[in-house]
C-alpha positions as CSV (number, residue, x, y, z in Angstrom):
1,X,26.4,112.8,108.5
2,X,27.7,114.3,111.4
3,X,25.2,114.9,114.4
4,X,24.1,118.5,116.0
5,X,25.2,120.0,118.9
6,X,28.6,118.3,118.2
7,X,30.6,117.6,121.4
8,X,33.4,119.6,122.6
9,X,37.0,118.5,123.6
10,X,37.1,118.2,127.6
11,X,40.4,119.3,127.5
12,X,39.8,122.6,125.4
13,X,36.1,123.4,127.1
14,X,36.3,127.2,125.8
15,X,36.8,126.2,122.4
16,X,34.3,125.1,120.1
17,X,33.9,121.3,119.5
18,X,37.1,119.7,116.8
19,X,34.7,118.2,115.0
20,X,33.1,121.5,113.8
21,X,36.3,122.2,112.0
22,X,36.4,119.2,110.2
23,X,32.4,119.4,108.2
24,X,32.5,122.0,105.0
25,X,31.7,125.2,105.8
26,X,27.8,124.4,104.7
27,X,27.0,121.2,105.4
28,X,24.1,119.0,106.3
29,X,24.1,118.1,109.9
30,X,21.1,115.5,111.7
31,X,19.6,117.0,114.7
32,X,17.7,115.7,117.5
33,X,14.6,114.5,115.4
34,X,16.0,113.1,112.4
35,X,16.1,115.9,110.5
36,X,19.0,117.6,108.3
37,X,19.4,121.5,108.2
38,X,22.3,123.1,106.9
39,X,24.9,124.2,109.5
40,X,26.8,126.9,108.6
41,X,30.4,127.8,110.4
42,X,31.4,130.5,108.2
43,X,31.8,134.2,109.4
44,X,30.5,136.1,106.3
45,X,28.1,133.1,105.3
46,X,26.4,133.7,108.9
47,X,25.8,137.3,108.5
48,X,25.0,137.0,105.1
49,X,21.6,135.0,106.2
50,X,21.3,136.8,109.6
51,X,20.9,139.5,107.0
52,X,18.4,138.1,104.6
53,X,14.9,138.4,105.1
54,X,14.2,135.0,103.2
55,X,15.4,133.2,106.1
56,X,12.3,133.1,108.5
57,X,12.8,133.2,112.2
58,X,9.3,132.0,112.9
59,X,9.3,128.8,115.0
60,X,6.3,127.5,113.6
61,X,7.1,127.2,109.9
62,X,7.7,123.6,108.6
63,X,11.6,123.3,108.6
64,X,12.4,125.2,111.3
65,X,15.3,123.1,113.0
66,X,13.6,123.3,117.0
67,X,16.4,123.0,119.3
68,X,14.8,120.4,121.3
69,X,11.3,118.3,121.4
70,X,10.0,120.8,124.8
71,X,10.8,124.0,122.8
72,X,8.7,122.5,119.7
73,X,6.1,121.7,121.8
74,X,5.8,125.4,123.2
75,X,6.5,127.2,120.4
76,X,2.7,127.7,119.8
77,X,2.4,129.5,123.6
78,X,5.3,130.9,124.4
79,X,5.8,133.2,121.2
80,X,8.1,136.2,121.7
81,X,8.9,139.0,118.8
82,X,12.7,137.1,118.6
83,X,11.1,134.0,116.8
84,X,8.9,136.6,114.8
85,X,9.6,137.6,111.1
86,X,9.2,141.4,110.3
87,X,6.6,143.4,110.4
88,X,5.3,142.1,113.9
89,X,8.7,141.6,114.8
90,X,10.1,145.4,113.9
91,X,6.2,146.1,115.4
92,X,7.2,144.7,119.0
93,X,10.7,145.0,118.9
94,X,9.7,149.1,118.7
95,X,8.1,149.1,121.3
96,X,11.2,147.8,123.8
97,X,13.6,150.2,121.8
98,X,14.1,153.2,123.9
99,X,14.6,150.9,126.8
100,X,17.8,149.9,126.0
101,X,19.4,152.5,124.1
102,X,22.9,153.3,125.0
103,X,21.8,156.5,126.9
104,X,19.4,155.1,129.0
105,X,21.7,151.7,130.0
106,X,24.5,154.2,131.0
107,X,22.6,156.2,133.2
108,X,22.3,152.7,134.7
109,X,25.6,152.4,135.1
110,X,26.0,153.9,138.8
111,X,23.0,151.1,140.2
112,X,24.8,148.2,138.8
113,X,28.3,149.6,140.5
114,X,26.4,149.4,143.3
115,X,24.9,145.9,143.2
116,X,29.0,144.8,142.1
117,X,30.0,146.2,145.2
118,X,27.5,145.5,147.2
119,X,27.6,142.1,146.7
120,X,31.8,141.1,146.7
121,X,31.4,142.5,150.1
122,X,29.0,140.3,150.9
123,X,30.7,137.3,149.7
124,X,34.0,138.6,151.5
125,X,32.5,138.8,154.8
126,X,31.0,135.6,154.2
127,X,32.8,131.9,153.7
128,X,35.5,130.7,152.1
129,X,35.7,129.2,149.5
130,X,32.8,130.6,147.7
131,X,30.5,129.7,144.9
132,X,31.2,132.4,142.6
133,X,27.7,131.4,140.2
134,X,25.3,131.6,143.2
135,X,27.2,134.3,145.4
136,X,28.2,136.7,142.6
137,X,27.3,136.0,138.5
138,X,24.1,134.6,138.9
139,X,22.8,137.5,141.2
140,X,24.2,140.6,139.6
141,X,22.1,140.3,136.1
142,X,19.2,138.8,138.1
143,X,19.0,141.9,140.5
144,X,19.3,144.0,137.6
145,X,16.8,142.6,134.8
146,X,14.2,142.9,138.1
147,X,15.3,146.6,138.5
148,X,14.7,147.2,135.2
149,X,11.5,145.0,134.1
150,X,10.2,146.1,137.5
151,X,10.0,142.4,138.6
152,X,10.3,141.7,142.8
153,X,13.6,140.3,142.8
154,X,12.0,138.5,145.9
155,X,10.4,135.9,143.1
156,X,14.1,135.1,141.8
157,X,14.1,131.3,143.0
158,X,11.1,131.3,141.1
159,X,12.0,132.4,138.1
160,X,15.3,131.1,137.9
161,X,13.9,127.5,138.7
162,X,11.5,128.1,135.4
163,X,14.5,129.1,133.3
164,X,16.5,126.3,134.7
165,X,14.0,123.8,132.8
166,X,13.8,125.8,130.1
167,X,17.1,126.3,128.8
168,X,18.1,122.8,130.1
169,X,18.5,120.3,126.5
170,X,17.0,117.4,128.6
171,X,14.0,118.7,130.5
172,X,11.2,116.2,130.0
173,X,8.2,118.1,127.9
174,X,5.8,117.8,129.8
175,X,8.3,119.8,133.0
176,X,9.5,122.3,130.4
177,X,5.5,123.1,129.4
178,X,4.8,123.6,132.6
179,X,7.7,125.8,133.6
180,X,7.1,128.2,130.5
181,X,3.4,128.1,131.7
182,X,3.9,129.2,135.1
183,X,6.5,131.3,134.1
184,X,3.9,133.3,131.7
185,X,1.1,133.0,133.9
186,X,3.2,135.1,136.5
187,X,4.1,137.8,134.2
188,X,0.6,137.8,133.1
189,X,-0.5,138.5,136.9
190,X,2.7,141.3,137.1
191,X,0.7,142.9,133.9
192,X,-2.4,143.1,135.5
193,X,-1.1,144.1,138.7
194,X,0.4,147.1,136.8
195,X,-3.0,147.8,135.3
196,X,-4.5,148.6,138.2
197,X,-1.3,150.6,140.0
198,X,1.1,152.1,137.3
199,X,4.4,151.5,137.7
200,X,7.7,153.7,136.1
201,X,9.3,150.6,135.2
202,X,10.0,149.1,131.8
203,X,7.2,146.4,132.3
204,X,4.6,149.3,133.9
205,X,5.6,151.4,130.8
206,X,4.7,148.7,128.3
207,X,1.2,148.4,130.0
208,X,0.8,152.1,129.9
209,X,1.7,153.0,126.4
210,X,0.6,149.6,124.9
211,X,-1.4,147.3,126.6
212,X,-4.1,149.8,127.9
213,X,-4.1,151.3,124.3
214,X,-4.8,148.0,122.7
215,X,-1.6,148.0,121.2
216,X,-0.8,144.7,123.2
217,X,-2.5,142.0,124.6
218,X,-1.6,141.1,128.0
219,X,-0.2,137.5,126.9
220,X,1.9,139.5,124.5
221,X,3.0,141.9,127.1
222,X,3.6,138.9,129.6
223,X,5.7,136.9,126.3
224,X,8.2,139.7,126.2
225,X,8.7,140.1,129.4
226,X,9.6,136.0,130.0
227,X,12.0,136.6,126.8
228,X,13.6,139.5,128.9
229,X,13.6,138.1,132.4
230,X,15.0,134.6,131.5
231,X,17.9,136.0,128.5
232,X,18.4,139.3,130.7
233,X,20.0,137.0,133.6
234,X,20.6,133.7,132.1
235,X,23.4,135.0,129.2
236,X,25.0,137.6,131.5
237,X,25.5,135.6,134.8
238,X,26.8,132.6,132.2
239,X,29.4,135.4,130.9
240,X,30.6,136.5,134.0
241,X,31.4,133.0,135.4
242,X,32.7,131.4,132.2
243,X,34.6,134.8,131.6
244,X,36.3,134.8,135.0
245,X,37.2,131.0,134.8
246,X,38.7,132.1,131.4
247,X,40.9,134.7,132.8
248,X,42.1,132.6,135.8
249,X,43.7,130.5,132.6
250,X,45.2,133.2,131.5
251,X,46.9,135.0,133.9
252,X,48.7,137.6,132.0
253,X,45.2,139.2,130.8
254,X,43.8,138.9,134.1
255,X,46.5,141.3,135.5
256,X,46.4,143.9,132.9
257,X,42.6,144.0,133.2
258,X,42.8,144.3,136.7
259,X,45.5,146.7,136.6
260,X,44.3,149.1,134.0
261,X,42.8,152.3,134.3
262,X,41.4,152.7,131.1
263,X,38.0,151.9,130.8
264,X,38.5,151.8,126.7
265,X,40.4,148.2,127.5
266,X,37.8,147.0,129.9
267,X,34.9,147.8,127.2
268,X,37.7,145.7,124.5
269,X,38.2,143.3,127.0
270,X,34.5,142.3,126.9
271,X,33.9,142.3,123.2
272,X,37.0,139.7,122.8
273,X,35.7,137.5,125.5
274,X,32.2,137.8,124.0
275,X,34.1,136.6,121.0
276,X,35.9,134.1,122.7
277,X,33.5,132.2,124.6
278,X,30.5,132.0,122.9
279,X,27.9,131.1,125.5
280,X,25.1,130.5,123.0
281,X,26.5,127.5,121.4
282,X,23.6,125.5,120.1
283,X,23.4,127.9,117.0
284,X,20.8,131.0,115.6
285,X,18.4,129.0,113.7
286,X,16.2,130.1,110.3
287,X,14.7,128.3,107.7
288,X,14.2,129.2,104.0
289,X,11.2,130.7,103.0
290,X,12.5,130.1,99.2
291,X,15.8,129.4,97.0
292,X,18.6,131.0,98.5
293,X,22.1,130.4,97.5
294,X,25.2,131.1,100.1
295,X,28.5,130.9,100.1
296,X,27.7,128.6,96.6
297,X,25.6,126.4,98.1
298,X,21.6,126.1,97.4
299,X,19.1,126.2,100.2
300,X,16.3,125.4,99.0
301,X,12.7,126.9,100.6
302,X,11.5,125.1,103.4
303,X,14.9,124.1,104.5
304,X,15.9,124.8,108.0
305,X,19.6,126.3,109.0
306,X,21.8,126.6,112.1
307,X,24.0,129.2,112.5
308,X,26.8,128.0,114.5
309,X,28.2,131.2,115.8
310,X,30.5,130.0,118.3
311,X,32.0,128.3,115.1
312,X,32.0,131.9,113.5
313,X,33.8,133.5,116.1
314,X,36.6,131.5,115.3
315,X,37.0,131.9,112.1
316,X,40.7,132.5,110.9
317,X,39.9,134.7,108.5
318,X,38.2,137.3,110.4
319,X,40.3,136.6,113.7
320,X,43.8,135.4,113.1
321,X,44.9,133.7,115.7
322,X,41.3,132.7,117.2
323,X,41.9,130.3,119.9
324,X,44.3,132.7,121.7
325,X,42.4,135.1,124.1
326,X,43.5,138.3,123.5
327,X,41.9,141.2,125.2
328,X,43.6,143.7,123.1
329,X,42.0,142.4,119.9
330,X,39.8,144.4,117.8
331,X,36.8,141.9,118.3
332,X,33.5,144.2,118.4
333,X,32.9,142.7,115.0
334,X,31.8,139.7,116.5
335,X,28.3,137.2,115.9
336,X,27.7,137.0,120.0
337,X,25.0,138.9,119.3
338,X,23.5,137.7,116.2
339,X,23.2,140.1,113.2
340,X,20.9,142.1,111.0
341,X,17.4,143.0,112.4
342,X,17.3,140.3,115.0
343,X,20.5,140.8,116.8
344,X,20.5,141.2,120.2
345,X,18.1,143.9,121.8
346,X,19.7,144.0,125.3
347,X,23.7,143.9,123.9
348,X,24.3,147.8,125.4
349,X,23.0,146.5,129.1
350,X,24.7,143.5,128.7
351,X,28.1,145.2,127.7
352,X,27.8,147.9,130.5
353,X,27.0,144.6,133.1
354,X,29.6,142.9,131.8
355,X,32.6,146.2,132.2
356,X,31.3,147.0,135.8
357,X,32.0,143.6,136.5
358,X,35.2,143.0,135.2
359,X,36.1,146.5,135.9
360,X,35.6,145.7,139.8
361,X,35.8,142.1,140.8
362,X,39.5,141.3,140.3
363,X,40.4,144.6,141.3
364,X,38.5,144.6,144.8
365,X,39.7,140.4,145.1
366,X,43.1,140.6,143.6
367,X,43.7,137.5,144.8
368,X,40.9,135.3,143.5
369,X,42.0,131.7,142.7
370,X,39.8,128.6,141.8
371,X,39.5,126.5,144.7
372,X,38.8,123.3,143.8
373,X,41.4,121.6,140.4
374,X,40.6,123.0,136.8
375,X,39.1,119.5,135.8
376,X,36.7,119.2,138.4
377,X,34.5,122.2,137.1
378,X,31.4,121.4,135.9
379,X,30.6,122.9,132.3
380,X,27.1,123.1,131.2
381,X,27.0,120.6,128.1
382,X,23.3,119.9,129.1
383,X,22.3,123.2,128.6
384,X,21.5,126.1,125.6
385,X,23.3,128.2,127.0
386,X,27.1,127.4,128.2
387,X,28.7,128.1,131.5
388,X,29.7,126.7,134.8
389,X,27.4,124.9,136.9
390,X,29.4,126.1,139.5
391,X,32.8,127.9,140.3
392,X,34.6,127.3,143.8
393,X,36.8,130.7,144.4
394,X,39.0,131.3,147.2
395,X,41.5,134.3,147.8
């Protein structure tokens, strides 16, 4: 029986690990603590129990396949409405909604322009070569989940420490208890700081029209907003480098995306390299809450599943061709953002992030390069989510 997270091929470090194309397309896989869930690879299989309220998203039901030993130790604390079944999840999720509707992220659109530009001009007038992670992807979603949340961006070594541990496969429990405690215990001081002097941001509107009606508890309040602080900069600024070392392999795309004018091919550019790269690559996981059959095979109740998405991504039948990066592909139909009622809340800021970037960056450095060989970058194996630990640029 094959082990899970499988590792991937050092020369192919975008693709998903060989071995994942060998196992059935539902098979048992052992995990970290001995235990054997059902990994799935299969496009329509994955949607199919993304889709199906039997499988539980609830962390603390026996079978659920934890990621690692530190997130099942703080599954009991650190609970947030993503690793909630309905009705608390639809409950909390509701009350985030109007945040992030399509309407609202857009009229964003213009600050995050700004905070693009703003920053390749500081790393232009600054050294060369550059880190583009700390100088550029790391600060843009950072700076703009603080906007948003109404978090002092001033804390940002703070938090980003916290999530460092967090999302990090190998943090020690005891480091990665204390890290999700302080993290919440901050958020929990932000809450009550907005008690007592309103703010007009989405954390100050939470304690407005929930907390201070009874709606919320402040722990709950403080919950969601560690879920949006650490995935609202940790995903995005993992997107932007990865996706930038991906198009400095492939040259041709990176010249029609700088080149275009049509914003239709930036927007298509960042679904297929949301398809493509698949930063989340230790797999959506559910368990059974009773007999489910899938793609013909039984899952019985109480048995745990990992949906290997980046696997899914790359299926043939739903993207011929799948290992080629093509950002003329029709690829909106994509997993990157899970499915069904749990799917991603923050995909429309995350999209418009992701088009202002590669809408401006390689069109205002036209001649950004890597600056240190292919083969000495740094991927993040260690970590949840994938990336670069760091990317040298020079132009």
């Amino acid at each position: 029986m094959p082990s899970f997270p499988m590792a991937r091929a050092d020369k192919c470090p975008f693709d998903p690990p060989p071995q994942m194309r060998e196992v059935e397309r539902i098979s048992r896989v052992k995990i970290w603590d001995g235990s054997t869930p059902w990994l799935i690879t299969d496009y329509d299989a994955q949607r199919s129990v993304l889709s199906d309220q039997r499988f539980s998203a609830d962390t603390r039901k026996p079978g659920f396949p934890a990621t690692s030993a530190s997130l099942l130790a703080r599954r009991e604390h650190n609970r947030a409405f993503i690793s909630m079944d309905d009705p608390e999840h639809a409950k909390q999720r509701k009350m985030l909604t109007s945040n992030f509707m399509i309407k609202r992220v857009e009229a964003m659109r213009p600050r995050v322009q700004e905070i693009v530009d703003g920053l390749i001009d500081d790393m232009l007038a600054g050294p060369k070569p550059a880190d583009l992670v700390t100088a550029f992807a790391l600060p843009v979603p950072s700076l703009v989940i603080c906007e948003l949340l109404g978090v002092p961006y001033a804390d940002h070594d703070f938090f980003q420490a916290c999530s460092k541990k967090l999302i990090a496969r190998d943090t020690p429990v005891d480091e990665a208890v204390k890290a999700s405690d302080d993290l919440r215990e901050y958020l929990q001081n932000l809450v009550a700081t907005k008690e007592k002097a309103p703010t007009d941001d989405l954390l100050g509107r939470l304690v407005r029209d929930q907390v201070l009606t009874g709606e919320l508890t402040r722990v709950e309040a403080a919950n969601m907003g560690v879920l949006m602080l650490v995935a609202g900069h940790e995903t995005t600024a993992n997107m932007i480098g990865l996706g930038t070392l991906a198009l400095l392999e492939n040259p041709e795309q990176l010249a029609e995306l700088r080149e275009t004018e049509d914003p239709k091919l930036v927007a298509n550019a960042v679904e297929e390299l949301l398809r493509y790269l698949n930063i989340v690559h230790s797999g959506r996981r559910r368990v059974a809450t009773e007999d489910v059959e899938v793609g013909g095979q039984l899952i019985r109740a109480g048995e745990g599943v990992i949906l290997a998405n980046d696997a899914g991504n790359r299926d043939e039948a739903q993207f011929p061709d799948p290992d080629r990066l093509d950002i003329h592909r029709q690829a909106r139909h994509h997993v990157a953002f899970g499915f069904g009622v749990h799917q991603c809340l923050g995909q429309p800021l995350a999209r418009m992030e992701l088009q202002v970037v590669y809408n401006t960056l390689y069109r205002r450095i036209p001649t950004l390069k890597l600056a240190v060989p292919f083969e000495d970058i740094r991927f993040k194996h260690d970590m949840l989510v994938y990336g670069v630990h760091s990317l040298p640029v020079t132009w």
